[in-house]
C-alpha positions in Angstrom: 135.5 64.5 42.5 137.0 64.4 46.2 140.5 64.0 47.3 141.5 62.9 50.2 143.9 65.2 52.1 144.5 63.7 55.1 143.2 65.9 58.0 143.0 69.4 56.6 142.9 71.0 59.8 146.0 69.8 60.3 147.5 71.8 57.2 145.9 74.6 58.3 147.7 74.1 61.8 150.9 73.8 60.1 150.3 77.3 58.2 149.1 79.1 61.0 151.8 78.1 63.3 154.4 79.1 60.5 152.3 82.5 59.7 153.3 83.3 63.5 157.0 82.4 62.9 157.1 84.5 60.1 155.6 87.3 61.9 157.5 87.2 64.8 161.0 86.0 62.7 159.9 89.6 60.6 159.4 91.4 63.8 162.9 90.6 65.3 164.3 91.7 61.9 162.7 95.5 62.2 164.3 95.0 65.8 168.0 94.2 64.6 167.9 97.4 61.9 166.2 99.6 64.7 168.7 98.5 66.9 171.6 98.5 65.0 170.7 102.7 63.6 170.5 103.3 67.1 173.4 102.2 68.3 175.7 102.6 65.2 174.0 105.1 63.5 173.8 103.1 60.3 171.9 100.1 59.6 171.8 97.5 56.8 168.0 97.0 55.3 168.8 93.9 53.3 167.9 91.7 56.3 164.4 93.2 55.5 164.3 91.6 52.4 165.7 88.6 53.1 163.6 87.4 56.1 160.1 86.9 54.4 162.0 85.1 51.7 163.5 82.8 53.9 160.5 82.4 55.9 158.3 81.6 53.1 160.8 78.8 51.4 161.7 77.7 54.9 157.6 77.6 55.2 157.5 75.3 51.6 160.2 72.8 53.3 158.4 72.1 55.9 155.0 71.9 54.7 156.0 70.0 51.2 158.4 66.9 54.2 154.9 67.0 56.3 152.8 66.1 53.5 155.2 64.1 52.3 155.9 61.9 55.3 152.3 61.9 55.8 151.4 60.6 52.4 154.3 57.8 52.6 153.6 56.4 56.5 150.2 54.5 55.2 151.2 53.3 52.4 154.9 52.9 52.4 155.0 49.6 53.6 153.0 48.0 50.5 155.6 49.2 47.8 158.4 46.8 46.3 161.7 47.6 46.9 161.9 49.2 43.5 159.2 51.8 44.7 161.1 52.3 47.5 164.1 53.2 46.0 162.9 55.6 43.5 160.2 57.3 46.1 163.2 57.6 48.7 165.4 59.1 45.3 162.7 61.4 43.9 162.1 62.9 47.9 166.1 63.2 48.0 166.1 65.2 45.2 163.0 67.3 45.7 164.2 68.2 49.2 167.9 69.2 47.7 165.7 71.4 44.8 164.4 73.0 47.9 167.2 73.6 50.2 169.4 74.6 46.9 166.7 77.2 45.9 166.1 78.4 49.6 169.7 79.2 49.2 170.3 80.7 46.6 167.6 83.1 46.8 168.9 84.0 49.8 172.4 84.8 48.2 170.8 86.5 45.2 169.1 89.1 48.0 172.2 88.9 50.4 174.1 91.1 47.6 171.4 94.2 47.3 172.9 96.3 49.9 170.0 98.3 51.4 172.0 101.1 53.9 170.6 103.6 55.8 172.5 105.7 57.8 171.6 109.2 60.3 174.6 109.8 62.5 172.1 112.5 65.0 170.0 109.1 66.0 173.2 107.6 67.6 172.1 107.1 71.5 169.0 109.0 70.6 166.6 109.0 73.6 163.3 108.5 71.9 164.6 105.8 69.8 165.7 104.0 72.4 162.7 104.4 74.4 160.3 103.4 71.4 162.8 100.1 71.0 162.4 99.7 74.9 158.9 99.5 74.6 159.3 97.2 71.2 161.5 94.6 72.6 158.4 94.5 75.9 155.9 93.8 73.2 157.5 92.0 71.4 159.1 89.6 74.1 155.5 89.4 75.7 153.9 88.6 72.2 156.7 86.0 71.5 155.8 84.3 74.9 152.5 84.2 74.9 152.3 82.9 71.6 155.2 80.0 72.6 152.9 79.5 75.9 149.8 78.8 74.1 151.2 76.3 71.2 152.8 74.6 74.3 150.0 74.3 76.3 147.7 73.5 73.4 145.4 76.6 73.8 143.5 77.7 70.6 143.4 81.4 70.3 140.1 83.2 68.9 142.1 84.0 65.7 143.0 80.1 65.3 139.3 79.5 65.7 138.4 81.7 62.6 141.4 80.8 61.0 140.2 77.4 61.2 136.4 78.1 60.0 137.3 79.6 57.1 138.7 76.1 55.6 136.1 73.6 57.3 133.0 72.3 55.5 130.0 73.4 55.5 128.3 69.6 54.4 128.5 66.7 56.8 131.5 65.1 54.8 134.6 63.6 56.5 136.9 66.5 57.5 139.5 64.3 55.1 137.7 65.1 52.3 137.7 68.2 50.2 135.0 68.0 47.4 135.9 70.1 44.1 133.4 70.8 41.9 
């Protein structure tokens, strides 16, 4: 049996790209609590919770419209108007399901509460200089990584990322053969 996926790579693209996001979304979040304990001397962890949620549903949006847009521009065009209006109401309400559940997960974990809270590292110089050096990284990371998508540069890690899902066989790279 085969199925036709309609450029895998380009899947694998759209889950490495949004790997990075969620890396670098995850990232900034450790840099908000680190932040706000040094300056305040009390931070709220619940942003820690929340941001790999979000990522991941935001992730499921956007990979579930691509595929879905990419299924429907071929073959869109043939279907009565009847099709039409019931595949344009059953994407409506699959991409409501979506946004409603993205949000009300996030609600459900806005509510935990996570504190943590050391008045002595208020304006504590190590802590600032280990965030000093963070935010450096971190800035350099995020613009490297931004550079390369933009410029359409292929990192070593893409590469492998990218062997791991190819074929081995000298099938169409469209085609996925289960056995």
């Amino acid at each position: 049996m085969s199925v036709n996926t309609g450029g895998i790579q380009d899947y694998v693209r759209y889950v490495y790209i949004m790997s990075l996001v969620s890396a670098l979304a995850m990232a900034i979040a450790v840099d908000y609590v680190l932040t706000e304990l040094w300056i305040y001397g009390t931070a709220d962890l619940t942003i820690l919770v929340i941001t790999p949620v979000f990522m991941f549903m935001l992730s499921m949006l956007i990979i579930s419209s691509i595929t879905m847009i990419k299924q429907l521009r071929g073959s869109f065009g043939r279907l009565s108007s009847k099709a039409k209006a019931l595949m344009i109401t059953y994407i409506a309400f699959f991409m409501i399901a979506l946004i409603y559940f993205t949000y009300i997960s996030i609600i459900h974990y806005a509510g935990l509460g996570l504190t943590i809270s050391d008045p002595q590292l208020v304006g504590d110089h190590y802590l600032g200089f280990g965030l000093a050096l963070y935010d450096a990284g971190l800035l350099t990371t995020s613009w490297q990584l931004v550079e390369d998508l933009l410029n359409n540069k292929l990192s070593s890690l893409y590469k492998f990322f990218i062997m791991m899902f190819k074929s081995h066989s000298n099938d169409d790279d469209d085609t996925i053969i289960i056995k």
